[in-house]
C-alpha positions as CSV (number, residue, x, y, z in Angstrom):
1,X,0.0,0.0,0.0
2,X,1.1,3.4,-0.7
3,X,1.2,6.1,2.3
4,X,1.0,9.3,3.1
5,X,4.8,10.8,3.4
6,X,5.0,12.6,6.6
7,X,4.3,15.7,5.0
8,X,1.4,14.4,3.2
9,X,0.3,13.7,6.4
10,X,0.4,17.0,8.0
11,X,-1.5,18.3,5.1
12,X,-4.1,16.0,5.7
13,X,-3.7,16.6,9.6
14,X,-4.7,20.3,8.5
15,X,-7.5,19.0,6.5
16,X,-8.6,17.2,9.1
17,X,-8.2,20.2,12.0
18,X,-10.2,22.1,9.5
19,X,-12.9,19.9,9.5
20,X,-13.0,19.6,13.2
21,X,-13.0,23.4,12.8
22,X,-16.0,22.7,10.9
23,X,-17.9,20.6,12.4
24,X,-17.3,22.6,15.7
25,X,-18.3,25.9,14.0
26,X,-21.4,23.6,12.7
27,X,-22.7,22.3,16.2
28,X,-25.0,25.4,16.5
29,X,-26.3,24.5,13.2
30,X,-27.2,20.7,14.4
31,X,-28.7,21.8,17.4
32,X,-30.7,24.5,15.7
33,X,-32.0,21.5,13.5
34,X,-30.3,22.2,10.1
35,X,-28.2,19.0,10.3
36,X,-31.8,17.0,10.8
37,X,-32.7,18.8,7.2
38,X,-29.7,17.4,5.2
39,X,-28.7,14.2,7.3
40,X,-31.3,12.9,9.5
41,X,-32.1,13.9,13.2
42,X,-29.1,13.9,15.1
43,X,-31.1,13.2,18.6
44,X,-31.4,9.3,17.1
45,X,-27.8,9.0,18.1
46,X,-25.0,9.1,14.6
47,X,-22.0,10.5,15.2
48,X,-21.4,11.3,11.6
49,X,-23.5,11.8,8.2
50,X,-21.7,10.7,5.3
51,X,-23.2,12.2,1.4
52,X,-22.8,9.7,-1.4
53,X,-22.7,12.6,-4.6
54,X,-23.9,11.1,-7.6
55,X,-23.8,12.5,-11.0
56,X,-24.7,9.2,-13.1
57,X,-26.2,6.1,-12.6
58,X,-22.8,4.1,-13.7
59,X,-21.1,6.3,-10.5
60,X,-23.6,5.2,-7.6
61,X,-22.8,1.7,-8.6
62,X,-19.2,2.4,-7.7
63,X,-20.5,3.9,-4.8
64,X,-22.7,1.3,-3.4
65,X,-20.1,-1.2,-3.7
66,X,-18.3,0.8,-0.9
67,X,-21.2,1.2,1.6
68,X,-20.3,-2.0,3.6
69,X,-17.3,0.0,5.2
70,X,-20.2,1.1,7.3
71,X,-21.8,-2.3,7.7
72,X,-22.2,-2.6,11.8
73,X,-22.0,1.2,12.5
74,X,-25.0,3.1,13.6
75,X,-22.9,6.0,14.7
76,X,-22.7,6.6,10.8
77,X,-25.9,7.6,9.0
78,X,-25.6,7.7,4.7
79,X,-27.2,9.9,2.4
80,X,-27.7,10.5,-1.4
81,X,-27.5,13.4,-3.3
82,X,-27.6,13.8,-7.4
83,X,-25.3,16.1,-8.8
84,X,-26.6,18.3,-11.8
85,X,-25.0,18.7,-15.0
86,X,-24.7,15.2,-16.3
87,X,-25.9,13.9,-19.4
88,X,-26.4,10.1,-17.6
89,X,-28.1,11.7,-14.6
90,X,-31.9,9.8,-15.6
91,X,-31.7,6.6,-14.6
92,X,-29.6,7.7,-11.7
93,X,-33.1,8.5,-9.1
94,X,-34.3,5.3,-10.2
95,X,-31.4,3.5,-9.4
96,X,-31.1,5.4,-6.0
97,X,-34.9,4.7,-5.7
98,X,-34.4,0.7,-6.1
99,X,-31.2,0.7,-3.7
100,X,-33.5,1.7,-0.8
101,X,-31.7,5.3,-0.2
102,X,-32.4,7.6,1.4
103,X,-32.0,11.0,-0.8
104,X,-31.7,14.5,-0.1
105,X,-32.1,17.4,-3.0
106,X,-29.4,19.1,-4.3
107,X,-30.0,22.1,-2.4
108,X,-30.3,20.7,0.9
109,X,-27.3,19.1,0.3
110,X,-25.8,22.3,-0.2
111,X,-26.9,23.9,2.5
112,X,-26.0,20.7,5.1
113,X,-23.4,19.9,6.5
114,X,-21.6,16.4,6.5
115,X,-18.8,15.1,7.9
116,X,-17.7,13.2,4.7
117,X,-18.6,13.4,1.4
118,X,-18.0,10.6,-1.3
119,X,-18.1,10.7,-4.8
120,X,-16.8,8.3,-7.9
121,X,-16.3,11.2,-10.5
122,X,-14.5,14.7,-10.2
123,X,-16.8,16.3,-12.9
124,X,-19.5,18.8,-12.0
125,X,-20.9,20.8,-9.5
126,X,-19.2,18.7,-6.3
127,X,-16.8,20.8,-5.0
128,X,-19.8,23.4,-3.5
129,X,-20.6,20.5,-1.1
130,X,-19.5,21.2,2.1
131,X,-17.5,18.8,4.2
132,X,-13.9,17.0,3.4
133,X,-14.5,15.2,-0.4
134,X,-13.2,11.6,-0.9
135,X,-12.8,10.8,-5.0
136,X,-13.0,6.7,-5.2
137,X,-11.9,4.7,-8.2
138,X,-14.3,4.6,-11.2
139,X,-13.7,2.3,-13.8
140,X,-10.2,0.1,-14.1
141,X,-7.4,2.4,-14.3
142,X,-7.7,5.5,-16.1
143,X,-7.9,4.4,-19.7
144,X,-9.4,7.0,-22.3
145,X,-9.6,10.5,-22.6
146,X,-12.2,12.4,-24.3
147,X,-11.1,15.3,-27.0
148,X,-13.9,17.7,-26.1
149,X,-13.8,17.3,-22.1
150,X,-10.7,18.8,-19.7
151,X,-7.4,19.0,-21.1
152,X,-6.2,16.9,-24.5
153,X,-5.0,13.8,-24.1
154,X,-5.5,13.3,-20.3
155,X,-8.6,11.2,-18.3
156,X,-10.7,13.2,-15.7
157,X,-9.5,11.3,-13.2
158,X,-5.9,12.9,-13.7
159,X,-6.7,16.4,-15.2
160,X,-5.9,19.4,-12.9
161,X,-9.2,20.8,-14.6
162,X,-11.0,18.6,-13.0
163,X,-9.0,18.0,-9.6
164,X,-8.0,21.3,-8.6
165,X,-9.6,24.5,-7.8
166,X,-7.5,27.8,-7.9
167,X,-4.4,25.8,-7.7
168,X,-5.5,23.7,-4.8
169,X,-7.1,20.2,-4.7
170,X,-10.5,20.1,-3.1
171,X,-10.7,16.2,-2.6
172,X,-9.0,15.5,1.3
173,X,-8.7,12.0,-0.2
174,X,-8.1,10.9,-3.4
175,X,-8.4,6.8,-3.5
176,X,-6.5,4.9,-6.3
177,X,-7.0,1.3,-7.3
178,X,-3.3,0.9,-8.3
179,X,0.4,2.7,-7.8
180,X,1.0,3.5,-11.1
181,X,-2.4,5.2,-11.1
182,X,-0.6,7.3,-8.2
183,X,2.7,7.7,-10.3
184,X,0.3,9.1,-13.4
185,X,-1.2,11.3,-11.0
186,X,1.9,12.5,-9.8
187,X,3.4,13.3,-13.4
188,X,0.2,15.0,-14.1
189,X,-1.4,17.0,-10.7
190,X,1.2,17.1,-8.1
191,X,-1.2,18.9,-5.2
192,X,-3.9,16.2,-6.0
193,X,-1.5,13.4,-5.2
194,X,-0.1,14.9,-2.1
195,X,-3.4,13.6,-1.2
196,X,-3.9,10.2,-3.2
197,X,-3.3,6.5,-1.6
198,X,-3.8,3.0,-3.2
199,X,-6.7,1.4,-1.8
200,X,-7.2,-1.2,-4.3
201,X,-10.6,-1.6,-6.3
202,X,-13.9,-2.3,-4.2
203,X,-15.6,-3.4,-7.2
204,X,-13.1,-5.9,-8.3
205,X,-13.2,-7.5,-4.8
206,X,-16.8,-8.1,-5.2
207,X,-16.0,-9.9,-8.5
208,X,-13.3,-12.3,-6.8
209,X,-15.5,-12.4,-3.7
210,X,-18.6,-13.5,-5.7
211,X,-16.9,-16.5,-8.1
212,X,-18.1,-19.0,-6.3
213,X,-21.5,-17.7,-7.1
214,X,-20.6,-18.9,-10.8
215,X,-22.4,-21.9,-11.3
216,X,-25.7,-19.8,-9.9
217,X,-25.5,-17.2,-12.6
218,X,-24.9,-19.5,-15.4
219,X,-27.9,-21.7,-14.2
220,X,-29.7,-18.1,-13.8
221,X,-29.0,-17.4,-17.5
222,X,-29.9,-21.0,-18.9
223,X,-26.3,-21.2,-20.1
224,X,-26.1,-25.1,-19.2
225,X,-22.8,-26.4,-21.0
226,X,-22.6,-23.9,-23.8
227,X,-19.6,-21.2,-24.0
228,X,-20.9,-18.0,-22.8
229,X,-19.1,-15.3,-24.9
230,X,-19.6,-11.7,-23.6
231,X,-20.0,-8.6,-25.6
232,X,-19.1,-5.5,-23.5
233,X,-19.1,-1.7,-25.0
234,X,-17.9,1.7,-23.3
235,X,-20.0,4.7,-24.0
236,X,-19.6,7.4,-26.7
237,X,-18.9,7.9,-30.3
238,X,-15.7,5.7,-29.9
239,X,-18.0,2.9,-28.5
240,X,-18.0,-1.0,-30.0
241,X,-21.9,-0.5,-30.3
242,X,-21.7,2.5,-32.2
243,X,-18.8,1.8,-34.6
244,X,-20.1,-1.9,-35.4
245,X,-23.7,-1.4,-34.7
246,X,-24.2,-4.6,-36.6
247,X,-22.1,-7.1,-34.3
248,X,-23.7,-8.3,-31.8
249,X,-26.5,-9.5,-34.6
250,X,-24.1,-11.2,-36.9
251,X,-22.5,-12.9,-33.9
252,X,-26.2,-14.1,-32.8
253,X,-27.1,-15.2,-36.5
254,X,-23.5,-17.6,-37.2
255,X,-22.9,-19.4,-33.7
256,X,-24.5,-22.2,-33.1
257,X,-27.5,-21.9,-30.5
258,X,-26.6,-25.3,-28.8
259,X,-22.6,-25.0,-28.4
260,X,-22.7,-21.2,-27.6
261,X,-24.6,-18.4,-25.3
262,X,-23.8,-14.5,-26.6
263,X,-24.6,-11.8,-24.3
264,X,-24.3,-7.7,-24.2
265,X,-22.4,-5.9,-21.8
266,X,-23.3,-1.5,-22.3
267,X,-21.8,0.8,-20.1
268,X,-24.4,2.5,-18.1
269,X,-24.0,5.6,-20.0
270,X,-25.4,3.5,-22.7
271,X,-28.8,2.7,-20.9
272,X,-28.9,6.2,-19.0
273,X,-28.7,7.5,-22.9
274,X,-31.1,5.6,-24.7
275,X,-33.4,4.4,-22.4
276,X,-35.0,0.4,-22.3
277,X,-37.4,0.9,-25.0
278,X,-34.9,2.0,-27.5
279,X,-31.9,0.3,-26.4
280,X,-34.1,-3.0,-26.9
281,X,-36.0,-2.2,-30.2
282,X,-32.3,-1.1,-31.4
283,X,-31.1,-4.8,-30.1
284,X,-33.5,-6.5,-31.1
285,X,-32.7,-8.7,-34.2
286,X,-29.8,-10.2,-31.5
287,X,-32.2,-10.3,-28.8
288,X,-34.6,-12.5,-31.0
289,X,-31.3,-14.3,-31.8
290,X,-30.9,-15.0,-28.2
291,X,-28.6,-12.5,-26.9
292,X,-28.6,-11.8,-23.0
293,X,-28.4,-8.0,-22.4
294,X,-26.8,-7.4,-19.1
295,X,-28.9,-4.8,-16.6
296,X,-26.6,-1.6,-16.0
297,X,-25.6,-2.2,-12.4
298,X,-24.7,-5.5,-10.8
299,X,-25.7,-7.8,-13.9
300,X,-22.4,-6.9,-15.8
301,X,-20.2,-8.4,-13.2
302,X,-22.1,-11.6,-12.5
303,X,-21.9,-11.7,-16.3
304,X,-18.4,-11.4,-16.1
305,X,-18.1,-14.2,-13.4
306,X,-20.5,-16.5,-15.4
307,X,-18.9,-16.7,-18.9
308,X,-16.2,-18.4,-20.9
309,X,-14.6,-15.5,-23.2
310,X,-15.3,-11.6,-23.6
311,X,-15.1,-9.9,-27.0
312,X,-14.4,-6.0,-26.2
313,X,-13.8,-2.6,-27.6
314,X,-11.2,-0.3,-25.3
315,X,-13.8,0.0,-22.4
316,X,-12.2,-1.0,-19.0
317,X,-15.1,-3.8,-18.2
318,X,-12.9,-6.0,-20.1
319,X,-10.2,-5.6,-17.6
320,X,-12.2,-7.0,-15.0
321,X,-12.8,-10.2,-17.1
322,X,-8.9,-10.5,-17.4
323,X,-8.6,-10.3,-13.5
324,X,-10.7,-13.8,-13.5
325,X,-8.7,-15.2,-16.6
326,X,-11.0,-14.9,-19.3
327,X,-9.8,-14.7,-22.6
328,X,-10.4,-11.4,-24.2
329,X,-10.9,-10.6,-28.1
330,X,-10.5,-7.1,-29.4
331,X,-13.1,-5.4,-31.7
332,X,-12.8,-2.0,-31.6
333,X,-9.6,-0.1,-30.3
334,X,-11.5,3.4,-29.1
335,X,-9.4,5.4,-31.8
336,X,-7.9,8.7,-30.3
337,X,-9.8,8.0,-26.9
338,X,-7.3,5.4,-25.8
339,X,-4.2,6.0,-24.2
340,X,-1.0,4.5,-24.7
341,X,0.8,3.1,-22.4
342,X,-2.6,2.5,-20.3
343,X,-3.3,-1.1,-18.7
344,X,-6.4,-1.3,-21.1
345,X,-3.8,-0.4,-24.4
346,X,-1.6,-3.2,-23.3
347,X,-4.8,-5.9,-23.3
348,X,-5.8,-4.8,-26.3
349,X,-2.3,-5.0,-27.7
350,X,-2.2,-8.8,-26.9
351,X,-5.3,-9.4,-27.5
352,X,-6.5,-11.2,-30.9
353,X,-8.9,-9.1,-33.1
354,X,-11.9,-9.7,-33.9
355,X,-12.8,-8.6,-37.9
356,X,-15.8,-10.3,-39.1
357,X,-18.1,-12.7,-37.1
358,X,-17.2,-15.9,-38.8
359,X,-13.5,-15.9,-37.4
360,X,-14.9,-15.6,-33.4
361,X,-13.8,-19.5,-32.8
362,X,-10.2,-18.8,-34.4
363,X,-9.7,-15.6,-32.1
364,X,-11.2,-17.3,-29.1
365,X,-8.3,-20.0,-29.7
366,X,-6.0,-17.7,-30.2
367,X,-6.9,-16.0,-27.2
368,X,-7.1,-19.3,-24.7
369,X,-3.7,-19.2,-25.7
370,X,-2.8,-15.7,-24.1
371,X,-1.9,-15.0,-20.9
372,X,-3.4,-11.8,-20.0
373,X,-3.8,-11.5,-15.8
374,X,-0.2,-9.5,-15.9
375,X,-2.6,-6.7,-18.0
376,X,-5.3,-6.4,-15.2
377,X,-2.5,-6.7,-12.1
378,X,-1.3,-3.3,-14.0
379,X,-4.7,-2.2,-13.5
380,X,-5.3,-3.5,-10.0
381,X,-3.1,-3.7,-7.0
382,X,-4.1,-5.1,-3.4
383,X,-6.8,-7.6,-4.2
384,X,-9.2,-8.4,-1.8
385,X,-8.2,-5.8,0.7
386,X,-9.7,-2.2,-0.3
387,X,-12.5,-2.6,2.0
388,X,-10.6,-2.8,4.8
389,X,-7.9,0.1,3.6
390,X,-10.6,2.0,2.8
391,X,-12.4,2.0,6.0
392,X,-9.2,2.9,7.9
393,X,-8.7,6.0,5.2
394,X,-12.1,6.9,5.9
395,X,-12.8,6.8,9.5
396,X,-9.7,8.4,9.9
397,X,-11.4,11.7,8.0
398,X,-14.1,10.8,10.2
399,X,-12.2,10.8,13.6
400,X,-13.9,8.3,15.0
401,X,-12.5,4.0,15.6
402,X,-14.0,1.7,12.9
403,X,-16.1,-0.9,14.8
404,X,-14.7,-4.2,15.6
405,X,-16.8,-6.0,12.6
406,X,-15.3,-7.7,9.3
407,X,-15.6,-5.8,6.3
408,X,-16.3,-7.7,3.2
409,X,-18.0,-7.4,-0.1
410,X,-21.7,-8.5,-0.4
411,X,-22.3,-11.2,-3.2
412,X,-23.4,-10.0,-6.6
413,X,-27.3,-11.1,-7.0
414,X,-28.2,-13.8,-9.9
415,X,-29.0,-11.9,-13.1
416,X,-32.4,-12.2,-13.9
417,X,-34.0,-15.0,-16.2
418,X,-33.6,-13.3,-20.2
419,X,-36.9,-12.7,-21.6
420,X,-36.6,-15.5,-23.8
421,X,-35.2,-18.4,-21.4
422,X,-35.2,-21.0,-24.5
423,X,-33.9,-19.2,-27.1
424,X,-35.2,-17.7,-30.5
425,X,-38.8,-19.0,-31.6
426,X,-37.4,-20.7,-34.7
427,X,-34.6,-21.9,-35.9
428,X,-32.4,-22.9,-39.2
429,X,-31.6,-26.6,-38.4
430,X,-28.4,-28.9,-39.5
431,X,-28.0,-32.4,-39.3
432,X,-26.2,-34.8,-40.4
433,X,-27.2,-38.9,-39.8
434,X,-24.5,-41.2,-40.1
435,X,-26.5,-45.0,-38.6
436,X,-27.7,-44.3,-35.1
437,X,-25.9,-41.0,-34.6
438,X,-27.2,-38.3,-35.3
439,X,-25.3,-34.1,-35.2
440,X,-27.4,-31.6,-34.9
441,X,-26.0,-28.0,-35.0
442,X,-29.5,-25.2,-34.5
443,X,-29.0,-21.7,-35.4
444,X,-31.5,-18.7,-35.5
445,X,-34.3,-18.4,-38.3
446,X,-32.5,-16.0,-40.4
447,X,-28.6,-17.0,-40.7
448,X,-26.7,-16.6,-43.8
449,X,-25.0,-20.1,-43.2
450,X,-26.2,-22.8,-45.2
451,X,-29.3,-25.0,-43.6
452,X,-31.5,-28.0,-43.7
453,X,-34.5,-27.3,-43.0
454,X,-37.0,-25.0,-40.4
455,X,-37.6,-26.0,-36.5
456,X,-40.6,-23.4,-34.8
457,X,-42.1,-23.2,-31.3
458,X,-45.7,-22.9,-31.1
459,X,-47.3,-20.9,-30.2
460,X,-44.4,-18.0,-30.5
461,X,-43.0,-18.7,-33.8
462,X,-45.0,-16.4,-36.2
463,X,-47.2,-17.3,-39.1
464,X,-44.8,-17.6,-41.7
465,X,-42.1,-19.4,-39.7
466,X,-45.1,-21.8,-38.5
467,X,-46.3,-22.4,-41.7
468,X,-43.0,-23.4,-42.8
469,X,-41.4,-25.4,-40.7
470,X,-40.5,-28.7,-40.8
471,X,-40.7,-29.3,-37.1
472,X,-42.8,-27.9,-34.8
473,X,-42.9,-28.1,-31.1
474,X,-44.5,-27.0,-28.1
475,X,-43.6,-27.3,-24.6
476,X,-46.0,-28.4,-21.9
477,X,-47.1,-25.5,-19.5
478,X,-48.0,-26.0,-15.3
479,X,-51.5,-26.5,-14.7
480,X,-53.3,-23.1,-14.3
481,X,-55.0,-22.4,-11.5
482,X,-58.3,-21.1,-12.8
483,X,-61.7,-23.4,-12.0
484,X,-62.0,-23.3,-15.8
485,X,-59.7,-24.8,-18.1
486,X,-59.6,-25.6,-21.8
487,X,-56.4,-27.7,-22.7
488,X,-54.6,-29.5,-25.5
489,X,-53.6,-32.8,-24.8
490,X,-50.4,-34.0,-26.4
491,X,-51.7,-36.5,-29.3
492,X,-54.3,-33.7,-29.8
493,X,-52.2,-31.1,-30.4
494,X,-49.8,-33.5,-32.4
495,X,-52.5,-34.3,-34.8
496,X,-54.0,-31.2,-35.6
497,X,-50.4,-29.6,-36.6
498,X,-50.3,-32.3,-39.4
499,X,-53.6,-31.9,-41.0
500,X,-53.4,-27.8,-40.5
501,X,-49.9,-27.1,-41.7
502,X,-49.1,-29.0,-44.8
503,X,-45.3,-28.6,-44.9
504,X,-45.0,-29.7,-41.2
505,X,-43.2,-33.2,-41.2
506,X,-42.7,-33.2,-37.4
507,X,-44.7,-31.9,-34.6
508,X,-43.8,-33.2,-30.9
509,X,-44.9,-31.7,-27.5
510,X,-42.3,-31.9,-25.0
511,X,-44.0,-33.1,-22.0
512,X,-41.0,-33.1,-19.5
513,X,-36.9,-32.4,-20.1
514,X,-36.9,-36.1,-20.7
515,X,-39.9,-37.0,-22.3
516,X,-41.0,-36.1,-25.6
517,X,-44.4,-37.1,-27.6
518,X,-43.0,-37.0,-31.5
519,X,-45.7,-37.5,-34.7
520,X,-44.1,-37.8,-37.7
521,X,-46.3,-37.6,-41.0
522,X,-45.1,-40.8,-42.2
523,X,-43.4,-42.7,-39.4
524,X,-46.0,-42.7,-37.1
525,X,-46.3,-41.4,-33.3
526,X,-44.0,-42.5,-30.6
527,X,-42.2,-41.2,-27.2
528,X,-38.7,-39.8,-27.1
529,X,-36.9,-40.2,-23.5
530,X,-33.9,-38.1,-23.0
531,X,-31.2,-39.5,-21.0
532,X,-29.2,-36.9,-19.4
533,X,-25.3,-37.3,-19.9
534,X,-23.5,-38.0,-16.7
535,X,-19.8,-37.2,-16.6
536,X,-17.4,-36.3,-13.4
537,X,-20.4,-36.0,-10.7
538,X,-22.3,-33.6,-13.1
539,X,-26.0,-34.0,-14.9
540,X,-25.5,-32.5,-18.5
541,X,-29.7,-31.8,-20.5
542,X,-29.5,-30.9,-24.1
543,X,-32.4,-28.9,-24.7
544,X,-35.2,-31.8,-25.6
545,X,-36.1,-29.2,-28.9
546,X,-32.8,-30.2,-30.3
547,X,-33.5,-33.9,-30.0
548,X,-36.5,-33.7,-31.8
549,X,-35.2,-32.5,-34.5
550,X,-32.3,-35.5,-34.2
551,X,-35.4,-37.6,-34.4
552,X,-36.8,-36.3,-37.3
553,X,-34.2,-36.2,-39.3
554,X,-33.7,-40.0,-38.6
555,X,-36.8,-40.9,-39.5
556,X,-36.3,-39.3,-42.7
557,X,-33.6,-42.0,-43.7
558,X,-35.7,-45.1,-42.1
559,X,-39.1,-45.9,-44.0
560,X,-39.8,-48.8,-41.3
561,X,-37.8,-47.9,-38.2
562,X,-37.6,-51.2,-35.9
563,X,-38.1,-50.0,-32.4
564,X,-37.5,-49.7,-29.6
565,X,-33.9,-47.8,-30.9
566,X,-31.5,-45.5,-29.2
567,X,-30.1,-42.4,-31.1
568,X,-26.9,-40.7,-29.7
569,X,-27.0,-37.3,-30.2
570,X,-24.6,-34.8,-30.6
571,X,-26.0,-31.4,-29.3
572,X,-23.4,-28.6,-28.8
573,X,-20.3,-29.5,-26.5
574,X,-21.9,-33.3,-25.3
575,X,-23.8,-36.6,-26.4
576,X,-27.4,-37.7,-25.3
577,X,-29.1,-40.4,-25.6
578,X,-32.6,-40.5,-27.3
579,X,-34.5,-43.8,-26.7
580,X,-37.5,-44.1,-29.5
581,X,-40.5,-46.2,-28.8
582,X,-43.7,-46.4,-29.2
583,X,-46.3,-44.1,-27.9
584,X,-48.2,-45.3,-24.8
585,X,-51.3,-43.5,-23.9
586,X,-49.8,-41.8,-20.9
587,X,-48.0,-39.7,-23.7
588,X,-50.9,-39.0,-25.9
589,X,-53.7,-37.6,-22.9
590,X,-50.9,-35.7,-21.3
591,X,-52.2,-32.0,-21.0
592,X,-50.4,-29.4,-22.4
């Protein structure tokens, strides 16, 4: 850890006599009631009242993963604030709103007083707050620079513009993730790093802390055995999303649906910006591909944790993913916004580019093959202990003795289920039979890759996809819990496919994940069972959709199949095997 130098110290030790000045000078005010205004009544018994400052939705994120230096501490009351100015600022409140914090406006806040004031950007309106200001990390290392913000060529997190104030630095503390961020500061503000110490990264602790959460996230996401490959994008002009708009569709259209999961990554920015509705009706030829799109605040990281590679343009997310060992592809290099020299310049260096969609399995060799922690230790220094430095840094500007609790990172929460749990609603199907094995490789409707034939989901396939499929399938629902019901049953349903749809060679309900009912137009009707592949203590399901179309293909090269016959299939990374008998009636009355 890097320290204070004695005489840093005894210009913090007049920071901190000035804020006892302060708060002295401020007593009047707390009896008087003003401090009950801006912090909460004082008579319930805190000590201190802390203002987290907020100017974006992507900076409270940073800050909430800080509050649990407080954890155990009712001496220490928190409160929220939103700084004007910012052009992210609107999802912000609603963020705040869903955290459970308790907000103040921004002229209260200005009028207050607090004891500490905490903020994850140096931009804005900030420095008017009264109290001694702490600036905590945002983002991993300071990577890009924008040409029409501060001074050329230099990130706000080490731009006098931004850090100083008639010569002076207005931040008592200015928390770094890593020394050579202190070094850079150094070279670039002096005063500001006369008051700057390594803490490490909060947020990246709550990564490490939260891997063994992985196998919960990818069970959240559906991702079974395929590879999960994550998208991420910064924010801006410079931004993967808005140089190759089209990527993340021509990824979803030419990997196969079975062997790999693809899921977006957008910098908060990016969602503050455009808002659900667009950002969704923008992404949604991948989204009807399949694609995951991350939420903006704790969903990225348990992405992170949960997949298998990360494709990136010169945003700093990726940087997180190289702290776990993930291999990293390069698609975009953030032009003139990236810095040399920067932790997030050297990943990209060594990182294998991504040019068109079809070469993703080449680069994602290429990249198992690299080596890339040494990038992100550039990036991060003292892992797993910033909590505990920071709480010591910060009750220190507090004057009061931490309590005698363990400080750790909370768990990052499961993402939420996609919108589309199974997949697209149709799919362009591949097989190939060779005797009682059967490959099948599924990909969405509309792929320029060469295809057999047409595989829909009723009912959310849509007319023409339904009327043209080969296979069709539904999946058996729970019972509802209405007194009156109307239902399908399985043979029902079966039949009626094949006399209404003409082109329809297959249709099969999928009663359980191991049981199938198939009708085949010229084979007949019979039950599929699914045998889940075992292998080192693990249960491995193929989705039973992807079997059915094994089936049917097979039954296209057997006129008179002799049953009972098992079928090994090769769905994505594993084998299963499909048993094919004949129908019983359990199968055909089973309600849908």
């Amino acid at each position: 850890m890097t320290s204070f130098d004695s005489g840093q110290r005894a210009a913090g030790s007049g920071q901190r006599a000035a804020g006892s000045g302060q708060r002295a000078a401020g007593s009047g005010q707390r009896a008087a009631g003003s401090r009950q205004q801006a912090a909460g009544s004082r008579q319930q018994g805190p000590e201190a009242c802390v203002l987290f400052a907020v100017r974006s939705a992507g900076a409270l994120h940073r800050l909430l993963d800080v509050l649990p230096v407080f954890d155990g501490d009712d001496r220490v009351v928190s409160r929220f604030t939103l700084v004007p100015g910012s052009d992210f600022d609107v999802d912000a409140l609603a963020a705040l709103d869903r955290s459970g914090a308790r907000f103040v406006t921004w002229d209260d806040a200005r009028s207050g007083a607090h004891d500490l004031v905490l903020t994850a950007s140096p931009k804005g309106a900030i420095r008017v707050l009264p109290g001694p200001h702490v600036l905590l990390p945002h983002g991993a290392g300071f990577n890009k620079a924008l040409p029409d913000e501060g001074s050329p060529h230099l990130p706000s997190g080490l731009d006098p513009h931004y850090l100083l104030v008639d010569g002076r630095p207005w931040a008592a503390l200015h928390a770094l993730a890593h020394g050579d961020q202190l070094d850079r500061l150094a070279a670039h503000c002096p005063p500001a790093a006369a008051r700057a110490t390594v803490v490490g990264d909060p947020t990246l602790d709550r990564v490490l802390a939260s891997f063994p959460h992985r196998d919960d996230y990818r069970a959240a996401l559906g991702t079974g055995e395929r590879r999960l490959v994550v998208l991420t994008s910064t924010w801006g002009r410079e931004s993967l999303l808005a140089r190759r708009p089209e990527l993340p569709a021509a990824l979803a259209r030419v990997l196969p649906h079975d062997t790999y999961q693809l899921a977006l990554v957008l910098h908060p920015n990016e969602h503050s910006r455009l808002g659900s509705y667009d950002l969704t009706r923008h992404l949604a030829p991948a989204l009807r591909a399949g694609m995951v799109l991350a939420g903006p605040h704790e969903e990225w990281a348990a992405l992170l944790i949960a997949c298998d590679a990360v494709v990136t343009d010169h945003g700093s997310t990726a940087l997180y993913a190289a702290a776990l060992g993930r291999p990293v592809v390069g698609a975009y290099d953030g032009g003139n916004e990236l810095i040399p020299g920067s932790p997030m310049a050297a990943l990209l260096e060594r990182a294998p580019r991504l040019k068109a969609p079809a070469g993703l399995e080449e680069a994602l060799r290429a990249a198992s093959a690299q080596e890339i922690r040494k990038c992100a230790d550039a990036a991060f220094d003292l892992p797993g202990e910033s909590l505990p430095r920071l709480r010591d840094e910060l009750y220190r500007l507090l004057d009061l003795r931490p309590r005698a609790v363990p400080v750790r990172p909370r768990p990052l929460p499961p993402p939420t289920r996609p919108a589309m749990p199974h997949g697209p609603a149709a799919y362009a199907v591949r097989t190939g039979v060779t005797g009682r094995r059967v490959t099948v490789e599924r990909f969405p409707a509309d792929t320029p890759l060469p295809t057999h034939y047409l595989a829909a989901e009723s009912p959310h396939a849509g007319p023409r996809e339904t009327q043209s499929a080969a296979v069709l399938w539904r999946r058996s629902r729970p019972a509802p819990g209405t007194p009156h019901t109307s239902r399908w049953t399985a043979g029902g349903w079966t039949a009626r496919m094949l006399d209404e749809l003409p082109y329809c060679g297959t249709a099969a309900a999928i009663l359980t994940p191991e049981r199938c009912l198939l009708r085949h137009r010229a084979a007949g009707t019979f039950r599929v069972r699914v045998e889940p592949h075992r292998t080192d203590g693990r249960v491995l399901r193929a989705d039973p959709a992807a079997v059915v179309s094994a089936v049917h293909s097979w039954l296209g090269t057997q006129p008179e199949p002799m049953l009972p016959v098992t079928l090994v299939c090769d769905v994505g990374p594993f084998s299963v095997r499909a048993v094919v008998s004949p129908a019983e009636d359990c199968d055909l009355v089973h309600e849908l």
